[in-house]
MIBA-744928 format. One line per field, with one value per residue (C-alpha): residue number from 1; chain; x, y, z. Coordinates in nm, 3 decimals. Layout:
MIBA-744928
resi	c(NUM; ...)
chain	c(A; ...)
u	c(X; ...)
v	c(Y; ...)
w	c(Z; ...)
This chain:
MIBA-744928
resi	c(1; 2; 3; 4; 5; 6; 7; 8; 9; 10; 11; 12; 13; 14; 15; 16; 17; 18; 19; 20; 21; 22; 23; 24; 25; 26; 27; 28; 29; 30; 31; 32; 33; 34; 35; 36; 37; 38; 39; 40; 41; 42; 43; 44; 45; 46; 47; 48; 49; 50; 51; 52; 53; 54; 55; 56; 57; 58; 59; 60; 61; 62; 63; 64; 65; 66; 67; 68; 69; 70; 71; 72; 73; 74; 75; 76; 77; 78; 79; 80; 81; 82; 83; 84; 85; 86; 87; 88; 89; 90; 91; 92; 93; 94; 95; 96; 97; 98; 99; 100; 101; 102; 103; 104; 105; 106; 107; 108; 109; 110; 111; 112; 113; 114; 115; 116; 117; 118; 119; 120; 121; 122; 123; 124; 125; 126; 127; 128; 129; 130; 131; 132; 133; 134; 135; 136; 137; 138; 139; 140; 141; 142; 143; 144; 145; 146; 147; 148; 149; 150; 151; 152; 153; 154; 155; 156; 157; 158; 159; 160; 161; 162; 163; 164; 165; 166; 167; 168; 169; 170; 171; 172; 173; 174; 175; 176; 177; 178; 179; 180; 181; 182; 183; 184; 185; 186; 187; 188; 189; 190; 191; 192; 193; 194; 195; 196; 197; 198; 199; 200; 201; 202; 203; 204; 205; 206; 207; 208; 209; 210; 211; 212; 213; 214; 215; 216; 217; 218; 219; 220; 221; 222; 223; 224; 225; 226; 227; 228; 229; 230; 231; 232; 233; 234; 235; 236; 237; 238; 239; 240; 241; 242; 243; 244; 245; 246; 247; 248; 249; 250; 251; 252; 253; 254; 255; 256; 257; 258; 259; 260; 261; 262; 263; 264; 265; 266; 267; 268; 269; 270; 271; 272; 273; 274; 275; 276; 277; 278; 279; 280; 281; 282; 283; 284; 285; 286; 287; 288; 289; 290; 291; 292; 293; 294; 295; 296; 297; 298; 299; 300; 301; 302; 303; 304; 305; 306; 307; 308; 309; 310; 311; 312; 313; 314; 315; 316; 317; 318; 319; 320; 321; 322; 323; 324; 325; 326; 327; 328; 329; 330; 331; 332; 333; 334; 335; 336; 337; 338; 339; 340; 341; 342; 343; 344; 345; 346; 347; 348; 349; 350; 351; 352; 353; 354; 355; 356; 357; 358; 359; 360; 361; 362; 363; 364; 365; 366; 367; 368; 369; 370; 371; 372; 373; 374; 375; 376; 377; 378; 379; 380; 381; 382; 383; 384; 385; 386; 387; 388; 389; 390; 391; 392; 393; 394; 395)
chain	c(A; A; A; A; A; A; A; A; A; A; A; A; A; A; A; A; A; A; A; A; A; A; A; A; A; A; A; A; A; A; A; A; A; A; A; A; A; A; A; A; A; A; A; A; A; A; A; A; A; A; A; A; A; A; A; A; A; A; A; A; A; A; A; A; A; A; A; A; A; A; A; A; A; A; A; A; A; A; A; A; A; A; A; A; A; A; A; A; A; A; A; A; A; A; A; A; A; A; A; A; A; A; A; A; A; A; A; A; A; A; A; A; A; A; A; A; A; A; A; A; A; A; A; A; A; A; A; A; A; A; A; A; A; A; A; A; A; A; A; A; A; A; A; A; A; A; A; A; A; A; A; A; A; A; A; A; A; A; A; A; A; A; A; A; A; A; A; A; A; A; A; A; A; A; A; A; A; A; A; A; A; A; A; A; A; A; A; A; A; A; A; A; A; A; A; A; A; A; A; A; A; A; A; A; A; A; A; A; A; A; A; A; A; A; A; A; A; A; A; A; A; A; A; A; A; A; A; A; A; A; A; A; A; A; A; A; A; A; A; A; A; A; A; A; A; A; A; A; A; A; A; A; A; A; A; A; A; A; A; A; A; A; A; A; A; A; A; A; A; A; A; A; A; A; A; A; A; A; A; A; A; A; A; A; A; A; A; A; A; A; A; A; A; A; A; A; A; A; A; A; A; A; A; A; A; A; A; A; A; A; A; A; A; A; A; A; A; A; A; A; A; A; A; A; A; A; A; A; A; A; A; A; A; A; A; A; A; A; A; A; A; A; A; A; A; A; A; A; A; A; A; A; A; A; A; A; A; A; A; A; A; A; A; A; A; A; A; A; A; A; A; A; A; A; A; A; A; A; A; A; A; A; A; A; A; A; A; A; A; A; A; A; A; A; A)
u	c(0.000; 0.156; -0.092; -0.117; -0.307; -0.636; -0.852; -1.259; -1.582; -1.765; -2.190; -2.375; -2.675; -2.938; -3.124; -3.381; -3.135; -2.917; -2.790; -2.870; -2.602; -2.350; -2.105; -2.104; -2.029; -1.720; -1.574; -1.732; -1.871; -2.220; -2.560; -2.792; -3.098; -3.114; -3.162; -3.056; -2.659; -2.611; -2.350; -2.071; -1.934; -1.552; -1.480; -1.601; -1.918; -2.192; -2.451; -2.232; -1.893; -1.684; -1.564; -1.167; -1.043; -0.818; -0.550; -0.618; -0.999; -1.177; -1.389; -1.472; -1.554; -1.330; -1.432; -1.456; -1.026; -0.953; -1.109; -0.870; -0.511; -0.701; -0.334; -0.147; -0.475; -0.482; -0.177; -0.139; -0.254; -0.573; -0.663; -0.624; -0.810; -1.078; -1.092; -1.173; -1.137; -1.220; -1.293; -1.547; -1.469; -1.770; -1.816; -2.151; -2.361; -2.662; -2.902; -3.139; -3.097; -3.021; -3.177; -3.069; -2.839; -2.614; -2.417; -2.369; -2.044; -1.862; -1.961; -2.324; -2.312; -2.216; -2.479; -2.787; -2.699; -2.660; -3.016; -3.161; -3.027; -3.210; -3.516; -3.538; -3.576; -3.478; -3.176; -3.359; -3.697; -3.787; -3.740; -3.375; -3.166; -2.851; -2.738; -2.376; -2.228; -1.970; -1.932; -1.964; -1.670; -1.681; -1.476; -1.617; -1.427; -1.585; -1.522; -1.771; -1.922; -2.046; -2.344; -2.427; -2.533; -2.350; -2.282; -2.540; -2.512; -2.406; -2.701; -2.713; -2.685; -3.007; -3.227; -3.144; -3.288; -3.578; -3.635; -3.631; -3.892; -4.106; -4.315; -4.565; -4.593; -4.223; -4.150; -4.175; -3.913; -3.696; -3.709; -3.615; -3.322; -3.214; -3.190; -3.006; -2.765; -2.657; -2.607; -2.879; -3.166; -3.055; -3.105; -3.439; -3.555; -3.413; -3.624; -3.932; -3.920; -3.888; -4.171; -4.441; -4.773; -4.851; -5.108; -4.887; -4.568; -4.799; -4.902; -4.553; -4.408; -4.668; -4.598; -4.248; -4.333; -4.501; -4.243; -3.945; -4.181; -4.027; -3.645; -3.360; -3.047; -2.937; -3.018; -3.366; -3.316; -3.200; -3.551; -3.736; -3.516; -3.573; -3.948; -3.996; -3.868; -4.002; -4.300; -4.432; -4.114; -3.976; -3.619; -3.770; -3.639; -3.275; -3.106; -3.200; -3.029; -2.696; -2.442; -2.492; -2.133; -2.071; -1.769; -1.559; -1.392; -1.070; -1.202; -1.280; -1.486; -1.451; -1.752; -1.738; -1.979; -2.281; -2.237; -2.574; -2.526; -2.703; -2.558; -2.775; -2.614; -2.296; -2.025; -1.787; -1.551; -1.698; -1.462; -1.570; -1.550; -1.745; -2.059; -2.424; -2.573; -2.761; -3.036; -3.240; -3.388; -3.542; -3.589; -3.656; -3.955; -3.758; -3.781; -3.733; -3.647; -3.630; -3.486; -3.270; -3.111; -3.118; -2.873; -2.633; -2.669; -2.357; -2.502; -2.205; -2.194; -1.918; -1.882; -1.824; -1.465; -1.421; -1.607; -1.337; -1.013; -0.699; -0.500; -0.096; 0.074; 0.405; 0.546; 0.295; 0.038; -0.266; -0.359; -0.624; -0.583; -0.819; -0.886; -0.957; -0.793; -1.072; -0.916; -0.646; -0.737; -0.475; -0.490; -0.177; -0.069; 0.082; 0.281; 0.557; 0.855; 0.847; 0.772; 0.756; 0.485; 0.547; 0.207; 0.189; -0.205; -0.435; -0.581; -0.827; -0.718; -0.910; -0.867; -0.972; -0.800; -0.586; -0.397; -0.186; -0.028; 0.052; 0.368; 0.587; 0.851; 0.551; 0.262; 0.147; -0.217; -0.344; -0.605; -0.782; -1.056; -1.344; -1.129; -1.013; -0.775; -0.721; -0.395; -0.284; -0.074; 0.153; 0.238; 0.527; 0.597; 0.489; 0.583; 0.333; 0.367; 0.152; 0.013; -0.341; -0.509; -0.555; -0.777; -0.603; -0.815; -0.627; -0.578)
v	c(0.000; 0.316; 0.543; 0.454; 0.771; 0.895; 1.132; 1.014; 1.157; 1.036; 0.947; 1.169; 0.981; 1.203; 1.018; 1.182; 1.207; 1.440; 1.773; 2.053; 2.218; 2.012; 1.881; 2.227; 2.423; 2.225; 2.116; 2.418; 2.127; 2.273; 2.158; 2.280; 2.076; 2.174; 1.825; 1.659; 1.571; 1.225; 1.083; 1.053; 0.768; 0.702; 0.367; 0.051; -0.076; -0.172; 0.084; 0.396; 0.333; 0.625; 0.665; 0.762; 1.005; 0.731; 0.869; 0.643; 0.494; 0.798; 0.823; 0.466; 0.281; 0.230; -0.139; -0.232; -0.037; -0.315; -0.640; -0.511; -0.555; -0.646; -0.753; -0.440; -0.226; -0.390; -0.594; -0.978; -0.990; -0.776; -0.953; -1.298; -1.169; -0.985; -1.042; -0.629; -0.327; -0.410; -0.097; 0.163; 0.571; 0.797; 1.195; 1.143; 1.494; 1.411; 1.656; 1.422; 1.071; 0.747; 0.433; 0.265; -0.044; -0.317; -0.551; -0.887; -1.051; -1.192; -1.529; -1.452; -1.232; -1.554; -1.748; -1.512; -1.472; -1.821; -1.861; -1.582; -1.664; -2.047; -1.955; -1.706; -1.354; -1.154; -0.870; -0.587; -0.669; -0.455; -0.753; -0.848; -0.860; -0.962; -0.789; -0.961; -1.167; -0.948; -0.756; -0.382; -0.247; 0.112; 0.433; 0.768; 1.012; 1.372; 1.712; 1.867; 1.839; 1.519; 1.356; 1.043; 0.697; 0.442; 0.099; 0.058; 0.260; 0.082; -0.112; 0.096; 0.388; 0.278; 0.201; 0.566; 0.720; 0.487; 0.579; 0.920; 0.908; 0.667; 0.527; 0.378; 0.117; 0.032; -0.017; -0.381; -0.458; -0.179; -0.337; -0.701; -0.513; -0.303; -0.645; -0.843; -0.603; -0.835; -0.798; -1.116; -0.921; -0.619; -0.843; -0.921; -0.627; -0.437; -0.732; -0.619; -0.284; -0.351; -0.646; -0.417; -0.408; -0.119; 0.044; -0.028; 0.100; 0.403; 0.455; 0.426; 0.684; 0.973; 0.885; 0.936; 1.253; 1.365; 1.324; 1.458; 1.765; 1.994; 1.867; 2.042; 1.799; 1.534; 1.296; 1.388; 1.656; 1.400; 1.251; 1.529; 1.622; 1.280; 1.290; 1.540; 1.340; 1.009; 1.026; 0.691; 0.519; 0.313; 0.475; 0.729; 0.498; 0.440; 0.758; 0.624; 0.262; 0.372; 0.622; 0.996; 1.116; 1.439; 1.359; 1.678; 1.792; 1.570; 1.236; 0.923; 0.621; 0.251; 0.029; -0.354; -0.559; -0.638; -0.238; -0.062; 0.280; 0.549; 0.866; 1.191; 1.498; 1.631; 1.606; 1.334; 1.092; 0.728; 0.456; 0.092; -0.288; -0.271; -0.449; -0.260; -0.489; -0.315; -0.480; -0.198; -0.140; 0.170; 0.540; 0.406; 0.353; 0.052; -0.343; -0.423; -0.795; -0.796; -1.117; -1.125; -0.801; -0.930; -1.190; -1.023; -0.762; -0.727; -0.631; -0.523; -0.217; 0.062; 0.416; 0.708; 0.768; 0.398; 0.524; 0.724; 0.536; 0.698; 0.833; 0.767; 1.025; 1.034; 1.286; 1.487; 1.183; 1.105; 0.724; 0.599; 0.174; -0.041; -0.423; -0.537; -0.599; -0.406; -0.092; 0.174; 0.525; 0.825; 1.224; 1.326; 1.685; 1.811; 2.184; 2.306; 2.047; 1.714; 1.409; 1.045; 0.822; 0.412; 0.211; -0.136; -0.143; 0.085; 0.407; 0.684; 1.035; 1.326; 1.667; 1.819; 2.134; 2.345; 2.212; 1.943; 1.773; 1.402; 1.307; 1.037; 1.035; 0.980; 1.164; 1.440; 1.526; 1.799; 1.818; 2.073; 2.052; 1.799; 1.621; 1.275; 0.993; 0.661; 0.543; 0.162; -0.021; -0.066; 0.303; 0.167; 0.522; 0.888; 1.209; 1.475; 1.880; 2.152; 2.350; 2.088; 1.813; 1.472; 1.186; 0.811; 0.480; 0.234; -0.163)
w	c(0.000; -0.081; 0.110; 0.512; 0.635; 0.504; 0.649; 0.737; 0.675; 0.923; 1.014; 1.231; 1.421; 1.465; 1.808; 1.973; 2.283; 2.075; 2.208; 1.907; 1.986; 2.188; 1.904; 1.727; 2.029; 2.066; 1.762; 1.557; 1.369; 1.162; 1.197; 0.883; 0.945; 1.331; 1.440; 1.715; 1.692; 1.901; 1.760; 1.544; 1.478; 1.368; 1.253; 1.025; 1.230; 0.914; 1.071; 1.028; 0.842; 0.834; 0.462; 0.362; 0.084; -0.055; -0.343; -0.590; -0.522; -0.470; -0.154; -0.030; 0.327; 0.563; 0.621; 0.244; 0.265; 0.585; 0.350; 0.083; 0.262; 0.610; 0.753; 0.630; 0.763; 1.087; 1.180; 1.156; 1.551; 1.537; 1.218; 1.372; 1.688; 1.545; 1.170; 1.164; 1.325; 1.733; 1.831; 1.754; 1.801; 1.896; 1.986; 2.206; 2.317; 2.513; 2.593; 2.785; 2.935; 2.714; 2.867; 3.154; 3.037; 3.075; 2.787; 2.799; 2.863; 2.522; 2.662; 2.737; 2.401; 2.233; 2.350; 2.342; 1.948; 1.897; 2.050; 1.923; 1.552; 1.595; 1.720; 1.372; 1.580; 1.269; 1.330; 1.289; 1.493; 1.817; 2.034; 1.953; 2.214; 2.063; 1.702; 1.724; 1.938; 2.113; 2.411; 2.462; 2.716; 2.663; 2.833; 2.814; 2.817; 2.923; 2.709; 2.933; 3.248; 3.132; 3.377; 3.434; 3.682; 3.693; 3.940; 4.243; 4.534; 4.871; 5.040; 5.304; 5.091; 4.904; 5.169; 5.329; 5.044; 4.979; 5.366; 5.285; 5.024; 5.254; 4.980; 5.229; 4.928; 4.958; 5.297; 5.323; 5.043; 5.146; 5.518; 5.375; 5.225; 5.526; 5.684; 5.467; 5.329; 5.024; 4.647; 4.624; 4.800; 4.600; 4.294; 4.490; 4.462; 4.121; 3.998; 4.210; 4.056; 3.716; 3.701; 3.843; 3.728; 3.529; 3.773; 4.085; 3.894; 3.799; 4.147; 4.339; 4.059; 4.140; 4.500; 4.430; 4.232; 4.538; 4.860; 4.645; 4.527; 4.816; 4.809; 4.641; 4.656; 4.453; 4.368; 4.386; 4.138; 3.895; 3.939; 3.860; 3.509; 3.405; 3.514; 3.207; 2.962; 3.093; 3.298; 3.404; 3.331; 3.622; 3.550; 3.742; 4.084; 3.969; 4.103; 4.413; 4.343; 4.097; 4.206; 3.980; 3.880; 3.694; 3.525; 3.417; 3.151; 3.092; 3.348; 3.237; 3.320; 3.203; 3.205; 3.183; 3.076; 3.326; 3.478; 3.508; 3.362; 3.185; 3.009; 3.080; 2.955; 2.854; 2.576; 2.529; 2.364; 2.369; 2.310; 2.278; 2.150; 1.786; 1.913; 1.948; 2.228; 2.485; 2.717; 2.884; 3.224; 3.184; 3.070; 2.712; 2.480; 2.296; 2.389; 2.802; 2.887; 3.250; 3.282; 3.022; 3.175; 3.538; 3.405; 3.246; 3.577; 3.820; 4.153; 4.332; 4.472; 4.413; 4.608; 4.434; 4.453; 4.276; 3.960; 3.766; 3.529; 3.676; 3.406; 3.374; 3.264; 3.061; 2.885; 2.617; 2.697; 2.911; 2.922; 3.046; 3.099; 3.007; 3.112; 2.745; 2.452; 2.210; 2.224; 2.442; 2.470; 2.514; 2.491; 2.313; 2.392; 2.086; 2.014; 1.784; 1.805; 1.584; 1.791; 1.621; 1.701; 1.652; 1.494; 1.688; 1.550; 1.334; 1.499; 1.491; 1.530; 1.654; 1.652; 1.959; 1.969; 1.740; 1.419; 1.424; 1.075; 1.077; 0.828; 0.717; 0.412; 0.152; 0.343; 0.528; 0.651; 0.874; 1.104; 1.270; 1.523; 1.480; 1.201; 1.250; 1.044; 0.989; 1.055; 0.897; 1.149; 0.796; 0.853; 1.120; 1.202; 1.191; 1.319; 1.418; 1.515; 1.534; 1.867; 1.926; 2.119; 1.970; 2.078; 1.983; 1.927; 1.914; 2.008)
């Protein structure tokens, strides 16, 4: 291959979710139809492949470019590993909560394909629970105050909000839970919650509604934001179960599979394996399978100051470590002397700042902010300068 670097064009998901405004505020990025800006997705996954400016092809897809010279794209390892490109790259702006979620293990991802494949549950049909079977690991990585839940509370935690609402309704599983303090009788009663009848969930909601009308504090005020975008929806009860973070600008958080989380507003950097399985708990209008989700659910709780990924810094770079082999994320500090950069795996570039240009003896490519390249682990080696802020992908 004589060209290694190409610059993407990449798909903007316009979800309901989507700030207006979020992704053009910070990248300067422009928004002509005025619709909500989700997403925008960097990478090769089949329901929004970025597409390259390649030198002699013209403007094609970045996955149909990897099938061509797959080992020269991707390295002899990642190709063996993953057949494509592991990892998926997102800018994410959320102006109101996604749904409350977990993702399967690999294993479990596996499985519930396999199954889901032989008993003829088509890809595409609202009651899929499984469109691939691979897990989801993601980091997010926060350009603004980014807000979110995340993990259960501890028990005790829990029940001292839940006694603080006094939902005369939910005093007797609240009091099992007080007494048995364990991540089974938490499972107990996440379960109880989300199998409620549609009058009683109804009816403990308003009562909610009512006893949190007067309070002020978090995470009560979390409630009532996500009470005007999803009224009736027993999401409504999970600030009082998962811990609400506000990550800020420059933190990051890692989430394994089988984490209970939901994203609720702010701008960020999402990083994660190239999978789109999500099983839902809440704050949604799409397909709920209680059970399904319960399963795949780790009920382990985790304080506050255990939710952030403590970045390592060296030199110009910010790392934040990973426990998978899908992908590595760093923030690469870049200004006007010439520093070389070694390619042990392809990688996704993003502008986040400034203007930095990417060069090696047959290329060069600059990118200012909101820009982003493709970089083919055949590349071995390039050099990069400029006063900027680049995101890396990589595996």
């Amino acid at each position: 291959m004589s060209q290694t670097i190409w610059k993407l064009e990449n798909t903007t998901k316009h979800y309901d979710w989507g700030s207006i405004d979020g992704i053009t505020n910070f990248f300067g990025i422009a928004n002509p139809t005025s619709q909500p800006m989700a997403e925008i997705w960097m990478g090769a996954h089949p329901l929004g492949c970025s597409l390259v400016f390649d030198a002699k092809q013209g403007k094609i897809r970045l996955d149909k470019l990897i099938q061509e010279n797959p080992e020269q794209m991707l390295g002899a390892k990642t190709y063996q590993n993953f057949a494509s490109l592991p990892f998926l790259f997102k800018i994410l702006s959320a102006n109101k909560a996604l749904s409350i979620q977990v993702h399967p293990t690999l294993e479990n991802a596996k499985l519930g394909f396999a199954k889901e494949n032989q008993l003829g549950i088509a890809l595409d049909a609202a009651n899929r629970n499984y469109k691939d079977p691979n897990h989801k690991p993601e980091l997010i990585y926060a350009l603004t105050p980014y807000k979110a839940m995340r993990s259960f509370r501890q028990i005790e935690e829990i029940v001292t909000l839940f006694e603080t609402v006094a939902i005369p309704d939910l005093i007797e599983p609240i009091s099992q839970l007080a007494s048995n303090p364990h991540p089974d009788q938490l499972k107990h009663f996440f379960a109880y919650l989300l199998n409620l009848s549609e009058s009683v969930k109804n009816s403990l909601i308003e009562q909610l509604l009512l006893k949190i009308s007067s309070f002020e504090e978090e995470p009560y005020l979390t409630i009532k934001t996500l009470a005007n975008d999803y009224p009736n929806d027993i999401g409504l009860f999970m600030p009082l179960l998962l811990n609400v973070i506000e990550l800020q600008p420059g933190q990051a958080m890692f989430l394994s599979a089988k984490t209970p989380h939901a994203y609720l507003s702010g701008t960020g950097l999402e990083i994660m394996a190239n999978s789109d399985n999500v099983l839902r708990a809440g704050l949604t209008h799409k397909y709920i399978d209680s059970s399904e989700l319960i399963n795949n659910t780790d009920f382990t709780s985790l304080a506050l100051n255990q939710l952030l990924t403590k970045p390592i810094v060296k030199d110009n770079k910010i790392d934040f470590p990973v426990p998978v082999n899908d992908f590595k994320f760093e923030i690469i500090q870049s200004d006007e002397n010439i520093r070389n950069e070694k390619v042990d795996s392809a990688q996704i570039l993003l502008c986040l700042d400034g203007k930095v240009t990417l060069s090696t003896d047959t290329e060069s490519l600059t990118l200012q902010k909101g820009e982003s390249a493709f970089i083919a682990y055949q590349t071995g080696l390039y050099s990069y300068t400029g006063v900027g802020v680049l995101a890396k992908a990589f595996d």
